[in-house]
C-alpha positions as protocol buffer text, in pm:
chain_id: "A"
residue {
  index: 1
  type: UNK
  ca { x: 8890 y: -252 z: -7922 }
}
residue {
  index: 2
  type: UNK
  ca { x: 9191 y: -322 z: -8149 }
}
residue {
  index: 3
  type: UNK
  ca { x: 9276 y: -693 z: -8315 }
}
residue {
  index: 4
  type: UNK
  ca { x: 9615 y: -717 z: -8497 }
}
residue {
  index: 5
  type: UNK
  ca { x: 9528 y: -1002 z: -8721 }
}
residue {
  index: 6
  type: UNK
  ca { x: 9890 y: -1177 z: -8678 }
}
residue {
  index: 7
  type: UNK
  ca { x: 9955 y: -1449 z: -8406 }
}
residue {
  index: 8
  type: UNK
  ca { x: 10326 y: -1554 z: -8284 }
}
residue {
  index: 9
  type: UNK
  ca { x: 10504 y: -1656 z: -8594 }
}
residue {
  index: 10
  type: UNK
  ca { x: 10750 y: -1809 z: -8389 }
}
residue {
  index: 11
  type: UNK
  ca { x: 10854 y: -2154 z: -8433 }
}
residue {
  index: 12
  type: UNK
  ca { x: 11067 y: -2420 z: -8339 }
}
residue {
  index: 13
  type: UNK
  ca { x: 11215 y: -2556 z: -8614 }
}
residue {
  index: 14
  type: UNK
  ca { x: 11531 y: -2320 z: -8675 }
}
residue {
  index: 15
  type: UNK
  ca { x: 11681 y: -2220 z: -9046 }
}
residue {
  index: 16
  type: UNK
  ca { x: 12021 y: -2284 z: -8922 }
}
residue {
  index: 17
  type: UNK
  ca { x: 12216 y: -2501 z: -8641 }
}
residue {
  index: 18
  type: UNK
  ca { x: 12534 y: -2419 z: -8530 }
}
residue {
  index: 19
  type: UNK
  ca { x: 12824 y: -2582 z: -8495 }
}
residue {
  index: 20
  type: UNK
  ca { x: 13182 y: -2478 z: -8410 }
}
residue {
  index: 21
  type: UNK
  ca { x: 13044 y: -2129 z: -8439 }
}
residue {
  index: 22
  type: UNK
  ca { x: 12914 y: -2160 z: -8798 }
}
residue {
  index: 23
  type: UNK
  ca { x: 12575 y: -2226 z: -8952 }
}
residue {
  index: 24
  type: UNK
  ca { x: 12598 y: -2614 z: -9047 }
}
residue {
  index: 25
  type: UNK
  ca { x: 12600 y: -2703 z: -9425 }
}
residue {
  index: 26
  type: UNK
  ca { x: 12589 y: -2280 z: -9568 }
}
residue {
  index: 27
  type: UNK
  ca { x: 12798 y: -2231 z: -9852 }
}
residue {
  index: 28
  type: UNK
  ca { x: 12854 y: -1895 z: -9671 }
}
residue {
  index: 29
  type: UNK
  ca { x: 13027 y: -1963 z: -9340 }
}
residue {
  index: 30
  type: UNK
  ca { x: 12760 y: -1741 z: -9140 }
}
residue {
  index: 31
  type: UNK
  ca { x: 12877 y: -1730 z: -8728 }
}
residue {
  index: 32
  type: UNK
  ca { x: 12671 y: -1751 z: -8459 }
}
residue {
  index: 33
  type: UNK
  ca { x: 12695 y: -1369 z: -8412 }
}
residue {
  index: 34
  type: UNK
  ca { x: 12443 y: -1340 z: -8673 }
}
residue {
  index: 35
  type: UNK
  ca { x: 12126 y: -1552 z: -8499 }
}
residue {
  index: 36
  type: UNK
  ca { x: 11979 y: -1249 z: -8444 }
}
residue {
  index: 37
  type: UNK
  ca { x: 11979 y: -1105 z: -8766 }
}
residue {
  index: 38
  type: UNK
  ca { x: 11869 y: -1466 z: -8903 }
}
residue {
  index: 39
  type: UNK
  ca { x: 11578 y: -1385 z: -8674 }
}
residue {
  index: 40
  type: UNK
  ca { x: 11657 y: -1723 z: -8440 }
}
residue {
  index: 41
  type: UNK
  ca { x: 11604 y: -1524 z: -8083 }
}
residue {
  index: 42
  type: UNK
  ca { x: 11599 y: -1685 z: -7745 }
}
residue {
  index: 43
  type: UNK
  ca { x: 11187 y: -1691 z: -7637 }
}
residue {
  index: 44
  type: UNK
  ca { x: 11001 y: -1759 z: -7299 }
}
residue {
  index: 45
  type: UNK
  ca { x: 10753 y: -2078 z: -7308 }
}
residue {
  index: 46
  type: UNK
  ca { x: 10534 y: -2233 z: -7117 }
}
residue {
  index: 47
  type: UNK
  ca { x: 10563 y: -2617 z: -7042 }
}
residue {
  index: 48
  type: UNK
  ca { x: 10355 y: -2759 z: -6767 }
}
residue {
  index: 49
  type: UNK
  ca { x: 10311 y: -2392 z: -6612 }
}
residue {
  index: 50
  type: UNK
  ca { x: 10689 y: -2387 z: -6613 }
}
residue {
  index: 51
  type: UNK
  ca { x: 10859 y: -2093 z: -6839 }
}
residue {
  index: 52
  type: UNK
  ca { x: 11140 y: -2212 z: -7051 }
}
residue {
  index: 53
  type: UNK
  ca { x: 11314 y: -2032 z: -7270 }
}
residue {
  index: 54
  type: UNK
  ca { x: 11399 y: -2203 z: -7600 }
}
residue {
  index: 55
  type: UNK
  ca { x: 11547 y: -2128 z: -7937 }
}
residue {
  index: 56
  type: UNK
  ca { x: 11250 y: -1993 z: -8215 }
}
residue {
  index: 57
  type: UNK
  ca { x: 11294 y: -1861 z: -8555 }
}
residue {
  index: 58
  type: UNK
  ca { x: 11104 y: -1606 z: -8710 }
}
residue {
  index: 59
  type: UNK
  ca { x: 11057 y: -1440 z: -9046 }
}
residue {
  index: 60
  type: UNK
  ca { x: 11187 y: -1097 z: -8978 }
}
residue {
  index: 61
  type: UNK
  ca { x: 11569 y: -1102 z: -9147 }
}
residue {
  index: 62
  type: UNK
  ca { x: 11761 y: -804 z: -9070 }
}
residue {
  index: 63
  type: UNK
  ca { x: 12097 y: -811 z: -9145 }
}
residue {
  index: 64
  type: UNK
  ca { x: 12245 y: -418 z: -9143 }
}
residue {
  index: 65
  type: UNK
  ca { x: 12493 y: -156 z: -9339 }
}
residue {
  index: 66
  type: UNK
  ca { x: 12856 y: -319 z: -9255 }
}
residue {
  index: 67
  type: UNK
  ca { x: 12813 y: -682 z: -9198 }
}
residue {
  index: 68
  type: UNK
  ca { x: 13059 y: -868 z: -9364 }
}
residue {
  index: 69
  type: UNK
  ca { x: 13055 y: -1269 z: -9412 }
}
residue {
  index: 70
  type: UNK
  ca { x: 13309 y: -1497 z: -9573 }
}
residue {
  index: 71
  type: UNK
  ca { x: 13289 y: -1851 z: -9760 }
}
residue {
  index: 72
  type: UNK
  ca { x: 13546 y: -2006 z: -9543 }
}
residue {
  index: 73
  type: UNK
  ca { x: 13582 y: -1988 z: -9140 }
}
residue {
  index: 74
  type: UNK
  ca { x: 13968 y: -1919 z: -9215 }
}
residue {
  index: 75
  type: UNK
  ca { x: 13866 y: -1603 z: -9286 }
}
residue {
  index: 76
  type: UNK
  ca { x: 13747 y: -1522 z: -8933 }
}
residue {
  index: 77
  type: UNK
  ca { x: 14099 y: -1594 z: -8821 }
}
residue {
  index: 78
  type: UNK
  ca { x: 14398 y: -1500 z: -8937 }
}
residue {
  index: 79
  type: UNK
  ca { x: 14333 y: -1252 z: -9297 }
}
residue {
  index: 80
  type: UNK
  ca { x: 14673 y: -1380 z: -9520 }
}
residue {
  index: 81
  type: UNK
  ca { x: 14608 y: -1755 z: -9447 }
}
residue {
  index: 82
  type: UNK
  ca { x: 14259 y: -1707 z: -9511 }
}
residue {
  index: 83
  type: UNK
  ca { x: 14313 y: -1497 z: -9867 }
}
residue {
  index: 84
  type: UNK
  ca { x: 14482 y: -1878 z: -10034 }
}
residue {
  index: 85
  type: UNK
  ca { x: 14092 y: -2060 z: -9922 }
}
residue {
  index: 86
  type: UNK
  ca { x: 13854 y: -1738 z: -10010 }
}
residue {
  index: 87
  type: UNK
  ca { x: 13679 y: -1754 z: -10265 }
}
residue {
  index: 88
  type: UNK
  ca { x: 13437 y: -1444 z: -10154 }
}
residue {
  index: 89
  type: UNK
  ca { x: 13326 y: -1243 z: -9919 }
}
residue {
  index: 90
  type: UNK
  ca { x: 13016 y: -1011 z: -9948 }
}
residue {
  index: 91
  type: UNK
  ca { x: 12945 y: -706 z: -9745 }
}
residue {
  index: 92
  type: UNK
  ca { x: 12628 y: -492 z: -9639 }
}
residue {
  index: 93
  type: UNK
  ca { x: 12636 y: -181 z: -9836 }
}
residue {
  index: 94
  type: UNK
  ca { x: 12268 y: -75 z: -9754 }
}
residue {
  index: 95
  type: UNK
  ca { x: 11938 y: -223 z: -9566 }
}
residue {
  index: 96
  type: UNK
  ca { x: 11622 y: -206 z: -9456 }
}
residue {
  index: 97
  type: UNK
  ca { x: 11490 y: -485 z: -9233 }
}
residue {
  index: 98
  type: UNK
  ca { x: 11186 y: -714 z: -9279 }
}
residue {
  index: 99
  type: UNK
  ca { x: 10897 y: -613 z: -9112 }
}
residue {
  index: 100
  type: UNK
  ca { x: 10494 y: -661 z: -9065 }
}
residue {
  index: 101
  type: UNK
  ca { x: 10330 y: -358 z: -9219 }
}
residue {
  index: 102
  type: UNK
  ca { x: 9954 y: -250 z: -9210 }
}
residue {
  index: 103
  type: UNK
  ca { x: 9769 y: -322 z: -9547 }
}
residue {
  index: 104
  type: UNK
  ca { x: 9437 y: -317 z: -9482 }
}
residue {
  index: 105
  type: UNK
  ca { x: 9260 y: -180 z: -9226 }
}
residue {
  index: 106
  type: UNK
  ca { x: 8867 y: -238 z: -9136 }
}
residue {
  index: 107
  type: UNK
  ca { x: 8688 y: -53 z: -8856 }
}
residue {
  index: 108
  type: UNK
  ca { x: 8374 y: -122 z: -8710 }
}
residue {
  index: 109
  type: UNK
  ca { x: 8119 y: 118 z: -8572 }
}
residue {
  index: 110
  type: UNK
  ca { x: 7826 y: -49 z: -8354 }
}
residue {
  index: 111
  type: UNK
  ca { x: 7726 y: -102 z: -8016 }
}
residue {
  index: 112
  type: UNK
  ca { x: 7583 y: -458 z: -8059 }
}
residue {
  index: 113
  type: UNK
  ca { x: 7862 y: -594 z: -8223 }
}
residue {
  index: 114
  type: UNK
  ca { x: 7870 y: -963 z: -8279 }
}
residue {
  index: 115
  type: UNK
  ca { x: 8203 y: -1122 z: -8142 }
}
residue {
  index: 116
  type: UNK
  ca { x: 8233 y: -1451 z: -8291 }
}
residue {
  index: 117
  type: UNK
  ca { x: 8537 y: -1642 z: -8135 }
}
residue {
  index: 118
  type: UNK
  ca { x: 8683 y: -2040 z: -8191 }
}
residue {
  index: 119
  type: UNK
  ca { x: 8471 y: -2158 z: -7927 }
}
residue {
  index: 120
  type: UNK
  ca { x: 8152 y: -2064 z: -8098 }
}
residue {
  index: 121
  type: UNK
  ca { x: 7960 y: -1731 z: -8150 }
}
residue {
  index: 122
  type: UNK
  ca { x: 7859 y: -1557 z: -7801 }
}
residue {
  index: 123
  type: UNK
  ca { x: 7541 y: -1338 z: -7777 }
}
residue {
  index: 124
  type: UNK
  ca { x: 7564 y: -979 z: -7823 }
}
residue {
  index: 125
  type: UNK
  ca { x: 7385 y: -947 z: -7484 }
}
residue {
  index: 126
  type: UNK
  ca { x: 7699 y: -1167 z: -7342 }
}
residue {
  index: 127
  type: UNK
  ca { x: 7937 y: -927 z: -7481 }
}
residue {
  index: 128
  type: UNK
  ca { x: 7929 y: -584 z: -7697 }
}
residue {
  index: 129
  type: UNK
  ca { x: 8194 y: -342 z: -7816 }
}
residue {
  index: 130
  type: UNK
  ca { x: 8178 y: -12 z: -7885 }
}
residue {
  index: 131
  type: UNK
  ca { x: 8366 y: -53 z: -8250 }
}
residue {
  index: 132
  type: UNK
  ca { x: 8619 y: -299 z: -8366 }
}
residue {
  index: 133
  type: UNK
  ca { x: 8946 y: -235 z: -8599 }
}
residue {
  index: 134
  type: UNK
  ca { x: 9061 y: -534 z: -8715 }
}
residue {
  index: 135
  type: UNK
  ca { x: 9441 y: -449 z: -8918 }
}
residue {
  index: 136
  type: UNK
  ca { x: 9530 y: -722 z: -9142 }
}
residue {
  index: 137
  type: UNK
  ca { x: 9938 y: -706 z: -9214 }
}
residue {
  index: 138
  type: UNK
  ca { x: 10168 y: -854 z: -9471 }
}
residue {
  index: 139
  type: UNK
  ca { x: 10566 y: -899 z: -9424 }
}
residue {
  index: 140
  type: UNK
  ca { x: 10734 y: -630 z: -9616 }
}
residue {
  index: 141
  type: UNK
  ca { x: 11068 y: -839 z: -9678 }
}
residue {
  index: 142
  type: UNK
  ca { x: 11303 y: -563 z: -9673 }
}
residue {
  index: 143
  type: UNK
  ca { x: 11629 y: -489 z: -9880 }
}
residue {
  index: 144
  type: UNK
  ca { x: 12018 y: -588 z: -9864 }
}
residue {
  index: 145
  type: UNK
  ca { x: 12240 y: -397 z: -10076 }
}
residue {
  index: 146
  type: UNK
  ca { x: 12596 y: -578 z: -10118 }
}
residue {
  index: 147
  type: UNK
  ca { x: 12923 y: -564 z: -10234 }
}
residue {
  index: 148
  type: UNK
  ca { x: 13070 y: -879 z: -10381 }
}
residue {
  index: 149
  type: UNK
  ca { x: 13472 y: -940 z: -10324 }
}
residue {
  index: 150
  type: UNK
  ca { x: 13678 y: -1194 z: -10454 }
}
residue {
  index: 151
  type: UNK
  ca { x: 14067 y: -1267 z: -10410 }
}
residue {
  index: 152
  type: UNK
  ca { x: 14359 y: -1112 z: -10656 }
}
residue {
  index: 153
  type: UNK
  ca { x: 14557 y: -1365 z: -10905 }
}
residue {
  index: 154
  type: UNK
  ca { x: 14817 y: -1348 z: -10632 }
}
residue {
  index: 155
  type: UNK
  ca { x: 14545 y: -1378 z: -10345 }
}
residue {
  index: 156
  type: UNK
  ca { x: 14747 y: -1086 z: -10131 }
}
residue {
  index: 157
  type: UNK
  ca { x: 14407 y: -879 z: -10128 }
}
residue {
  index: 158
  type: UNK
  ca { x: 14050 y: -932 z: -10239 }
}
residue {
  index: 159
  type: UNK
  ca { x: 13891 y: -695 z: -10516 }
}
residue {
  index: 160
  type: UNK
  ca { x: 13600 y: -558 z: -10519 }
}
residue {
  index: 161
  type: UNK
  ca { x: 13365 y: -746 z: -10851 }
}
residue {
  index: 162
  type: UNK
  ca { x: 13027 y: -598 z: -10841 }
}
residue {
  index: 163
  type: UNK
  ca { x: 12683 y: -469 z: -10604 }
}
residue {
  index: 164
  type: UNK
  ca { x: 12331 y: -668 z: -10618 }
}
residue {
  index: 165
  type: UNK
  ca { x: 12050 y: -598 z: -10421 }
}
residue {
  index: 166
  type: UNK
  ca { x: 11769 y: -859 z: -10325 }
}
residue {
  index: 167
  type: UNK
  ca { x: 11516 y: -882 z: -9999 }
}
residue {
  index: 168
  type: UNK
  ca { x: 11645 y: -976 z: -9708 }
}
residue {
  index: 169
  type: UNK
  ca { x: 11498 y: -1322 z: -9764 }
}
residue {
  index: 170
  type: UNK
  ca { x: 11696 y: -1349 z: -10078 }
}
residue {
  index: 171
  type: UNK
  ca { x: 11973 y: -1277 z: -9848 }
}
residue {
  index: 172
  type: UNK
  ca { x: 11957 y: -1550 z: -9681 }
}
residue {
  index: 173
  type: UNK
  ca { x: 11893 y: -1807 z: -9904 }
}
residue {
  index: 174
  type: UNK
  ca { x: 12224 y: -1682 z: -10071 }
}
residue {
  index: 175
  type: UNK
  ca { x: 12386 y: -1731 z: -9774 }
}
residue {
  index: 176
  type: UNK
  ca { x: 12233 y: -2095 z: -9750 }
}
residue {
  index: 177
  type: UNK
  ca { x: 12318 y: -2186 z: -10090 }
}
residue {
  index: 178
  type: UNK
  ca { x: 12531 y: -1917 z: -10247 }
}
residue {
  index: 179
  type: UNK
  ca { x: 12257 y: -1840 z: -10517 }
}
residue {
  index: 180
  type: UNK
  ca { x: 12043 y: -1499 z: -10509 }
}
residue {
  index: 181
  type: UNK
  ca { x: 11786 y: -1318 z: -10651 }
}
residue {
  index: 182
  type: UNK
  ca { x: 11843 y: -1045 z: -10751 }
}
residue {
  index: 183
  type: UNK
  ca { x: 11585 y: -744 z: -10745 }
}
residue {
  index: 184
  type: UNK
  ca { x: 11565 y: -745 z: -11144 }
}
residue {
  index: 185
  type: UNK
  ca { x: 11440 y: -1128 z: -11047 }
}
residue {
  index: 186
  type: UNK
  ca { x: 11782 y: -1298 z: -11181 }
}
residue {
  index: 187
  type: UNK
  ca { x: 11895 y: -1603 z: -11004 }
}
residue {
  index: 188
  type: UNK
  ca { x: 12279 y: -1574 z: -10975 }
}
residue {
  index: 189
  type: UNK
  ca { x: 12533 y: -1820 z: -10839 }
}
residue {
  index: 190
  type: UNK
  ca { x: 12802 y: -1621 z: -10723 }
}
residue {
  index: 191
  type: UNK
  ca { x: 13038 y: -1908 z: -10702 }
}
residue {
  index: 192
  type: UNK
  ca { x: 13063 y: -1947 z: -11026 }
}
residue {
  index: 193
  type: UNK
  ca { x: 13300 y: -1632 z: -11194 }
}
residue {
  index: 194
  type: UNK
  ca { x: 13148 y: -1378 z: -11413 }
}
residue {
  index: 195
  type: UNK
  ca { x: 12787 y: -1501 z: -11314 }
}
């Protein structure tokens, strides 16, 4: 017998809502095309023994090599009108997603195993294994490697300024707020120049 020591993480309450396409209130202006790397997934569940399916959010970020977001939803749209509102624009040089990884495993050799559940501790006559592994896991929060661009003096292009790196939750929170931090642990605002 085998116990992952994790439930459904899954809730309700979502990191961002969406509206006219856009997470509401981000200083980045994420779209909607990005729920699933924000981990907000479409889930079956049950209501009255009726399945529904409903909007969770989990922890597992994953935003991947080549995703590109913008400040301003002009951007999205047409490129030179957008260039006189940008500000920046970031894109996904490198990344490894969030995930749930094994770090500490504890197995169990003996026929009259004690199985002690919520509902109180049952006999080992009422029930016996043959060995338990129990795997406890942690969230390994992953890594996003990006390039920072910001507009010319003339705003006919954007330039490339510099490449951070921070977990994938420090991804996201930049993307909330426009601060990150970095992997060296710096908190940078990236709205304000030379930061």
């Amino acid at each position: 017998m085998e116990i992952e020591a994790r439930r459904d993480d899954r809730g309700y309450a979502l990191i961002a809502n969406f509206e006219d396409g856009f997470a509401l209130g981000w200083k980045m202006a994420v779209p909607e095309a990005f729920k699933e790397a924000l981990d907000i997934k479409l889930t079956p569940r049950m209501f009255a023994k009726k399945k529904e399916m409903l909007w969770t959010q989990g922890r597992l970020y994953g935003f991947h090599e080549g995703d590109t977001i913008h400040d301003t939803k002009e951007a999205y749209k047409e490129w030179g009108e957008a260039l006189k509102h940008l500000k920046l624009s970031v894109q996904v040089q490198f990344a490894s997603s969030s995930g749930y990884v094994n770090y500490e495993t504890i197995e169990v050799q003996n026929k009259e195993l004690e199985i002690i559940h919520q509902k109180g501790k049952l006999k080992p006559t009422e029930e016996t294994v043959d060995g338990l592994v129990v795997k406890r896991q942690r969230i390994d929060h992953g890594l996003v490697r990006f390039k920072v661009y910001r507009p010319n003096k003339e705003k006919t292009a954007v330039e490339e300024c510099e490449t951070l790196e921070c977990t994938q939750d420090d991804f996201v929170a930049f993307l909330q707020t426009g601060i990150v931090r970095t992997k060296e642990n710096k908190l940078l605002n990236l709205f304000i120049e030379n930061a």
